[in-house]
C-alpha positions in Angstrom: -3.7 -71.6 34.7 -1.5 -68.6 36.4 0.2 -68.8 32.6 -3.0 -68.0 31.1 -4.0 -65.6 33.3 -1.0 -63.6 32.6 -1.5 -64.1 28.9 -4.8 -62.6 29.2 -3.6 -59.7 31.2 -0.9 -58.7 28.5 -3.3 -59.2 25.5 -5.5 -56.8 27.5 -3.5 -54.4 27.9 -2.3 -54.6 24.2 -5.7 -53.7 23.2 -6.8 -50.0 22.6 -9.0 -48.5 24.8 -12.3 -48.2 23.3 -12.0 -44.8 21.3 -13.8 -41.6 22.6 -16.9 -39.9 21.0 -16.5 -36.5 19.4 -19.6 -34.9 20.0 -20.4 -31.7 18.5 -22.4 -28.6 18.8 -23.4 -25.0 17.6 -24.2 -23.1 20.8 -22.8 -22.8 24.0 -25.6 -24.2 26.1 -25.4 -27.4 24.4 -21.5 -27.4 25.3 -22.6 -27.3 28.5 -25.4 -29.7 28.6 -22.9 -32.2 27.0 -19.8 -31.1 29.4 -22.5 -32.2 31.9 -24.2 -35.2 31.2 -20.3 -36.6 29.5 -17.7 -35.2 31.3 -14.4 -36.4 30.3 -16.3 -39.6 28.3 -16.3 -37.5 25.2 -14.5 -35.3 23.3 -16.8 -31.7 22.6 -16.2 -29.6 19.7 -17.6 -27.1 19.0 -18.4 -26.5 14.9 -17.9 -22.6 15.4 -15.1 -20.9 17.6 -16.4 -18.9 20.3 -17.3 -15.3 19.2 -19.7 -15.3 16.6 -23.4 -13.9 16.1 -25.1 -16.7 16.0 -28.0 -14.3 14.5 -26.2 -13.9 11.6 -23.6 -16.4 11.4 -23.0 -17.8 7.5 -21.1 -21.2 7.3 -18.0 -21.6 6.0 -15.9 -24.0 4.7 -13.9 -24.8 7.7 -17.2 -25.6 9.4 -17.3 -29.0 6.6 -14.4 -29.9 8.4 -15.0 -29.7 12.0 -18.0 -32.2 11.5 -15.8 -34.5 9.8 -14.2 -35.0 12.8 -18.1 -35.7 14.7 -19.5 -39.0 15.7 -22.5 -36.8 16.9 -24.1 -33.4 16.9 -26.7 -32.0 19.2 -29.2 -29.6 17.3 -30.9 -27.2 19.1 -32.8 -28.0 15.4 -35.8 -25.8 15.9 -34.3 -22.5 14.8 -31.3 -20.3 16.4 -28.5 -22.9 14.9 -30.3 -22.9 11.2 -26.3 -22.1 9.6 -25.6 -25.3 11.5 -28.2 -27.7 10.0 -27.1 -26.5 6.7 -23.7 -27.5 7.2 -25.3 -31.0 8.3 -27.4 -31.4 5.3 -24.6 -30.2 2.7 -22.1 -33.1 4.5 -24.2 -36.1 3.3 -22.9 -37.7 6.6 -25.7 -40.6 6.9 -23.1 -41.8 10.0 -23.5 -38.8 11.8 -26.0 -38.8 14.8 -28.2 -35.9 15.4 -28.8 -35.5 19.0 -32.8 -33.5 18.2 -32.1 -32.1 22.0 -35.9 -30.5 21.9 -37.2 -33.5 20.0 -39.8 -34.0 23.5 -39.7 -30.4 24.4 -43.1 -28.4 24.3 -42.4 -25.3 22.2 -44.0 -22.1 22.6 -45.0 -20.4 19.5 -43.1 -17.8 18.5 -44.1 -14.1 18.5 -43.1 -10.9 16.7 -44.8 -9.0 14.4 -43.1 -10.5 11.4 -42.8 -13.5 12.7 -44.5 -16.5 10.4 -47.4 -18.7 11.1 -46.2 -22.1 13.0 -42.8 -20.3 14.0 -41.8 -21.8 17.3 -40.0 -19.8 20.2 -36.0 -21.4 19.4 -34.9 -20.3 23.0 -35.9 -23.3 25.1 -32.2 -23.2 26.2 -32.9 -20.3 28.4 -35.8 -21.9 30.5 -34.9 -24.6 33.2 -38.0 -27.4 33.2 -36.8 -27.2 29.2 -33.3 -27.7 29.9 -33.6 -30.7 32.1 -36.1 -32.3 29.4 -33.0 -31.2 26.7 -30.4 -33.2 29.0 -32.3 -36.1 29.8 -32.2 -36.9 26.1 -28.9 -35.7 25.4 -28.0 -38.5 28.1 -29.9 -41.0 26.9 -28.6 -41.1 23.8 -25.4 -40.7 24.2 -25.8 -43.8 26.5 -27.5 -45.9 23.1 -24.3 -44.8 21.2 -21.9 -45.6 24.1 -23.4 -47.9 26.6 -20.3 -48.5 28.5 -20.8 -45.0 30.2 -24.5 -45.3 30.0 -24.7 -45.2 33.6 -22.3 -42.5 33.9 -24.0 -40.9 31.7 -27.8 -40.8 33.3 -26.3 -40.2 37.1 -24.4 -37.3 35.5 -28.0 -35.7 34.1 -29.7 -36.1 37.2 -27.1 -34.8 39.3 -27.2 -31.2 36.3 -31.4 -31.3 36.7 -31.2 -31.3 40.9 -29.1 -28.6 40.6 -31.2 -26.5 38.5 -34.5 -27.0 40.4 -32.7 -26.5 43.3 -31.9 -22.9 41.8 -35.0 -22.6 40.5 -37.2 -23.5 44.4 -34.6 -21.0 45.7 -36.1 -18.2 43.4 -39.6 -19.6 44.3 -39.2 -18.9 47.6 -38.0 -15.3 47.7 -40.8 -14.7 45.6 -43.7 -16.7 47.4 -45.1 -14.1 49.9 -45.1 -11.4 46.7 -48.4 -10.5 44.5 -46.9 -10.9 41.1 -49.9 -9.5 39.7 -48.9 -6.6 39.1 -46.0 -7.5 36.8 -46.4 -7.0 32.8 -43.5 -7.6 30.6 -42.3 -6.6 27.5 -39.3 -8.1 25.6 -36.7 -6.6 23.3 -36.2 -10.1 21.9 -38.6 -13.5 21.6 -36.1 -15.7 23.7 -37.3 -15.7 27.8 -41.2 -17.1 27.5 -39.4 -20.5 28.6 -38.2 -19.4 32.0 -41.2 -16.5 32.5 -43.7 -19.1 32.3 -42.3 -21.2 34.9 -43.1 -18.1 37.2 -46.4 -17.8 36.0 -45.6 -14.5 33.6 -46.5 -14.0 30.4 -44.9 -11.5 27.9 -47.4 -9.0 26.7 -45.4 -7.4 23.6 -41.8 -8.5 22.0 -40.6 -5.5 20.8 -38.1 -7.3 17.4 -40.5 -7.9 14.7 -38.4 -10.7 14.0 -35.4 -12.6 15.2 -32.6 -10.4 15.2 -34.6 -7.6 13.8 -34.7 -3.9 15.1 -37.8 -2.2 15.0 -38.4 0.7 12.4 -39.5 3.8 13.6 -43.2 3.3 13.2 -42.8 -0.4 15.1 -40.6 1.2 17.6 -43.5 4.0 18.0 -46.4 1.2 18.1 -44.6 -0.7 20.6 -44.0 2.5 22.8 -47.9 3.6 22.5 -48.7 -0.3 23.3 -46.6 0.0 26.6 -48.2 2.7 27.3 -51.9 1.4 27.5 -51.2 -1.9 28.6 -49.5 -0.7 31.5 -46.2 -2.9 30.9 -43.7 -1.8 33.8 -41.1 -4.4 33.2 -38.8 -4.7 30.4 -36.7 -7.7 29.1 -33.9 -7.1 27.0 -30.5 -9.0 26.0 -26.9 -8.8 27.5 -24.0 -8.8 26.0 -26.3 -7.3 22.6 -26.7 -3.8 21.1 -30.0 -2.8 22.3 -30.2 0.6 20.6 -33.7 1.4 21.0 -33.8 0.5 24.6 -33.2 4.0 25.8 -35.8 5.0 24.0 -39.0 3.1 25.3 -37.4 3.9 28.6 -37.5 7.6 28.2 -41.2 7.2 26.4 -42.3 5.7 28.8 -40.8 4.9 32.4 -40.4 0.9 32.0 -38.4 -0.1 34.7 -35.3 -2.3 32.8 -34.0 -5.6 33.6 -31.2 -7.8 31.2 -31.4 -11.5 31.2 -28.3 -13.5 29.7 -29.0 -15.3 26.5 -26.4 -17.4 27.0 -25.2 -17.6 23.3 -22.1 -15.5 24.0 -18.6 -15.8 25.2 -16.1 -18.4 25.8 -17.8 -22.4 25.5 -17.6 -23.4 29.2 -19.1 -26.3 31.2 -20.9 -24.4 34.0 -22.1 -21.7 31.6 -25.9 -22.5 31.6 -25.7 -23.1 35.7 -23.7 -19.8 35.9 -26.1 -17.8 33.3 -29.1 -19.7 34.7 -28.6 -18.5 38.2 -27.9 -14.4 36.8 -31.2 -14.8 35.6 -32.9 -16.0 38.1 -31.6 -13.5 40.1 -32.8 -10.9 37.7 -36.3 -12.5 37.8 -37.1 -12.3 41.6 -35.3 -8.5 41.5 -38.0 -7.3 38.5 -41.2 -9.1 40.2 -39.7 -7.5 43.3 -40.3 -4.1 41.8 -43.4 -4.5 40.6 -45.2 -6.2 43.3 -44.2 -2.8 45.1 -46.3 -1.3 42.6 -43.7 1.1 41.0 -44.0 2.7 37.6 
C-alpha cells in the first residue's frame, strides 16, 4: 500500500500543472478588473501596449498576433474598443472567449449632437454600481472556463465591489448634509453620466458633438450661449486629454472647472480603476461642494 502511495505521489508530480489562462484586453480598466477578480490565476495581456488613443487607435498587424496567444478577451463591446472587435472578427478564432463585460449592464444612451440614434454611452467603466455589475461577470466566467479557481475567483470580485462602495458611501457622506440642487453640469466629453447619476446629477449639455470630436466654432458658440441660459456652473472635462476649447467656455462664461480621470491612459496597472475611481470621487464631492455654496 505505502508502495502505491509513493507511486501515486511521483506520477503526480510528473504531471504538469494545469496550464494558465491568457486572458486578454483593450483598455486599462478591464486590466484591472481582471488583475482583480484573477490575480496571479491568469496570465493578462494586453492586445495594445500602453500609450495609445484609444479614440483613434487603427489595428495593426501585431495586434493578430497578440490574440493568438488569448484563451479569452473581455470586450468592453459597446463602443470605445471598436479597433479591438475588429481584430476579433478578422481572427476567425471560434475558440476564443469573449468576456461581453456590459452584457447585464444598463446603458445610458449616448448624447452629442452628432451622435446617432440608439448610440449607447461606451463609458460604463467610469461609473462604480457599473463596474461591480462588469466584475461580477468577468468572475463568473472566468470561473465556467476555469473552475478550479472558481471560488477564488468570486471571493476575489466581492472583496473589488466592497471596496468600491465603500469609496463610494464615503463620498455620500461628505455630501449628505449639502443641497445639490443647485449643481448643473456640462461635459467636454459623453463618458461620466455612469458615476453622475449615482449622485443623482444629470448632465445638461456634452459639449463634443461626437466621440472624440471637437466642437466647430458655431457648436463651440451654441454650447457657450446654452451654458449661459441654462445656468450650468460646473464643468466636466478629461485628464490627461487636450481640451483646447476649455479655456474658452470658461472665459465666456464663468463655469467653475473640474477634471475627472477617464481612466484609458497610462501604464496597465491592477489598482488603476480603485486609484482613478477614488480621484474622481474626490472631484465629485469638491464640484457639488462649490455649487451647493451657490457660486457662479
Amino acid at each position: 500500500m505505502r508502495a502505491l502511495v509513493t507511486l501515486l505521489a511521483g506520477l503526480a508530480l510528473a504531471l504538469p500543472a494545469q496550464a494558465k489562462l491568457t486572458v486578454g484586453v483593450a483598455l486599462h480598466p478591464y486590466y484591472s478588473y481582471v488583475s482583480q477578480v484573477a490575480g496571479d490565476h491568469v496570465t493578462i495581456l494586453p492586445l495594445v501596449d500602453a500609450g495609445f488613443n484609444p479614440h483613434n487607435y487603427q489595428a495593426q498587424p501585431q495586434d493578430m498576433r497578440r490574440l493568438a496567444e488569448m484563451d479569452a478577451f473581455v470586450v468592453n463591446g459597446i463602443g470605445h474598443d471598436d479597433f479591438a472587435m475588429q481584430v476579433i472578427q478578422a481572427a476567425n478564432r471560434p475558440d476564443l472567449h469573449i468576456i461581453y463585460a456590459n452584457q447585464e449592464v444598463a446603458l445610458l444612451p449616448a448624447m452629442g449632437a452628432a451622435v446617432g440614434d440608439g448610440a449607447v454611452n461606451a463609458h460604463s467603466f467610469v461609473g462604480i454600481n457599473t463596474t461591480i455589475q462588469k466584475v461580477y461577470t468577468i468572475a463568473r466566467e472566468l470561473g465556467e472556463l476555469d473552475p478550479e479557481n472558481a471560488r477564488a475567483y468570486r471571493k476575489n470580485a466581492r472583496a473589488f465591489a466592497g471596496k468600491l462602495r465603500a469609496m463610494k458611501q464615503d463620498a455620500l457622506t461628505q455630501i449628505a448634509e449639502l443641497d445639490t440642487s443647485n449643481i448643473k453640469v456640462a461635459t467636454t466629453h459623453n463618458a461620466y453620466g455612469y458615476l453622475l447619476q449615482e449622485f443623482g446629477i444629470g448632465v445638461d449639455a456634452v459639449i463634443e458633438p461626437a466621440h472624440g470630436v471637437e466642437p466647430s466654432a458655431s457648436q463651440l458658440q451654441d454650447t457657450i450661449d446654452r451654458i449661459k441660459a441654462s445656468g450650468i456652473n460646473v464643468l466636466f472635462y478629461e485628464l490627461d486629454m487636450p481640451n483646447r476649447f476649455v479655456d474658452t467656455i470658461e472665459e465666456a462664461t464663468g463655469v467653475q472647472l473640474y477634471q475627472f480621470s477617464h481612466m484609458t491612459h497610462g501604464p496597465f496597472e491592477t489598482d488603476k480603476v480603485a486609484l482613478e475611481t477614488q480621484q474622481n470621487l474626490n472631484t465629485l464631492v469638491e464640484a457639488i461642494r462649490f455649487a451647493a455654496k451657490g457660486e457662479s
